[in-house]
N, C-alpha and C positions, 0 to 999 in steps of 0.2 A: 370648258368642257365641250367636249365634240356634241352636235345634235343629228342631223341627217349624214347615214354617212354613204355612200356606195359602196354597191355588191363588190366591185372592184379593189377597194380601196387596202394600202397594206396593213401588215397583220405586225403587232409588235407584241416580241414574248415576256419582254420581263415587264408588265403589267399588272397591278394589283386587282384586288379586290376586295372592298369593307363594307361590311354591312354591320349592322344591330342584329342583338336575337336577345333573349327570353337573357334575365342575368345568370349567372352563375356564380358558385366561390369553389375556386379548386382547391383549396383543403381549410382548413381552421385556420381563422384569424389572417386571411386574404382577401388582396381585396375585390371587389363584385366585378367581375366581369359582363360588359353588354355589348362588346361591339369587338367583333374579328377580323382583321386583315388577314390575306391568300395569296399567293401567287399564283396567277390565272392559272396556272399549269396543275395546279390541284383540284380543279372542275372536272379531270382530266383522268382522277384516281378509278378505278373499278368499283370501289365504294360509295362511289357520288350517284347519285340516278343517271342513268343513261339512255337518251342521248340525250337527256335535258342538262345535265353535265358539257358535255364537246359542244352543243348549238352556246349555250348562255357564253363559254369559253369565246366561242368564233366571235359572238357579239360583242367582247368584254375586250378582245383585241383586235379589236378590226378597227383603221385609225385613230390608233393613239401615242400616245409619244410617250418612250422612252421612262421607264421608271413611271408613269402616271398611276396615281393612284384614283380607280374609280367607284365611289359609293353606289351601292344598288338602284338608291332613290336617282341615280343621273343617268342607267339602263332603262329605270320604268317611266322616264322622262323621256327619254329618247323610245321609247317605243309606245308612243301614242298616250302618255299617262298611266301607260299600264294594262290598254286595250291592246297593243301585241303579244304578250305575256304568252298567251296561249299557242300560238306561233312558236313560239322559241323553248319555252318549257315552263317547269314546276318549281319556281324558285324557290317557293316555302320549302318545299322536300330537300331541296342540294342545297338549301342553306345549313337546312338542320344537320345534312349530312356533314357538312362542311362543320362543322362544330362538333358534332362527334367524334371522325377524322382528328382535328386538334386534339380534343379532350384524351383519347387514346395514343395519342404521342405518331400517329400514323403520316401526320404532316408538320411544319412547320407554321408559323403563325406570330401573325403579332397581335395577342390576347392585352384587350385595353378596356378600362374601366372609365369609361367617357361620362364627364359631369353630365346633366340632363340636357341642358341644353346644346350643347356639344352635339350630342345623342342627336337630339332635334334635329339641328340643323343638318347632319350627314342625310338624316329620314328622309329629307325634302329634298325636292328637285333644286338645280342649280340655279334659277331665275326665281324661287317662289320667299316670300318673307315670314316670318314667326314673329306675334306680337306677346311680349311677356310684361304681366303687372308687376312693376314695383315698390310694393305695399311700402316700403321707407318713401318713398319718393312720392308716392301716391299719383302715376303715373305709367300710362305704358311705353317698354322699350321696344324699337323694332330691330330685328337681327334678320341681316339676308344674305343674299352673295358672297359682300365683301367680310361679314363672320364667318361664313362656311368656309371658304377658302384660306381663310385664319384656322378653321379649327384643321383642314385638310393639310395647313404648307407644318401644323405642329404633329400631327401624325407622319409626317415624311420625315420630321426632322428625327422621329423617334426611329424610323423602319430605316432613316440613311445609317444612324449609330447600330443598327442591327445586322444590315448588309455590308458593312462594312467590313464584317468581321466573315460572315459566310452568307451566300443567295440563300433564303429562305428553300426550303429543302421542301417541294409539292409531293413526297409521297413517293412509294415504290410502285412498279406495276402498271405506270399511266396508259391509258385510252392513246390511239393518236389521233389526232385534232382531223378537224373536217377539213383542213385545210392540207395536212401531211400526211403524204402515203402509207398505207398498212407497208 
């Protein structure tokens, strides 16, 4: 994952974005939804807040490579732990927006029901570890890096079987980006 990047540095469009939020079940007897995958270009919607929308968008592609998919917790890493936040925007409000968007069919989405620890690990920054007890074992496991990137390369493998078929669809009506001309 990228850390420091410059002002300069290029912008790449077909970039993801996955975050956790509050669960959901979209209808009877399905299963819980906590974690949504975007395509950056849906920060982008008129229904997202704005500019906090186009700023987080610039941030979320501005060096990065090609199909990457990036967790929120590796933005608030990259941006001081989360002391630039205020800089760039209101993530809590364009996330929620970003899940209502999905919910109302307004965007495209890869809606996943991540076990907890899964969960976990997206949460955290990309250097940081998760200790979990395991009461059979009666011992603690540690999970860091090289599981997040496990649970990140099995979320690609799910969005490559999705793209496959057609680019996740960001929405009608998009913002243009801070980077591309009105």
């Amino acid at each position: 994952m990228t850390e420091a990047q410059p002002e300069n540095s290029v912008r790449v469009t077909d970039v993801y974005l996955l975050f956790a939020h509050e669960p959901y079940y979209p209808g009877p007897g399905t299963q819980e939804i906590n974690t949504t995958l975007v395509a950056a270009a849906s920060l982008l919607h008129p229904q997202v807040r704005q500019p906090d929308g186009a700023r987080i968008h610039d941030r979320l592609t501005r060096g990065r490579d090609s199909g990457e998919i990036v967790p929120l917790a590796t933005l608030t890493h990259e941006l001081g732990g989360g002391a630039g936040w205020p800089q760039v925007g209101d993530w809590e409000t364009v996330t929620t927006d970003l899940v209502q968007l999905v919910r109302a069919g307004e965007c495209d989405a890869l809606s996943l029901g991540l076990p907890s620890m899964a969960r976990t690990l997206i949460c955290t920054g990309p250097h940081s570890q998760v200790r979990a007890f395991d009461a059979a074992a009666g011992e603690f496991i540690a999970y860091g890096p090289a599981e997040r990137a496990a649970v990140l390369a099995e979320v690609g493998t799910f969005l490559a079987c999705l793209v496959a078929e057609r680019d996740l669809w960001p929405g009608d009506g998009l913002l243009p980006s801070l980077t591309r001309p009105v």
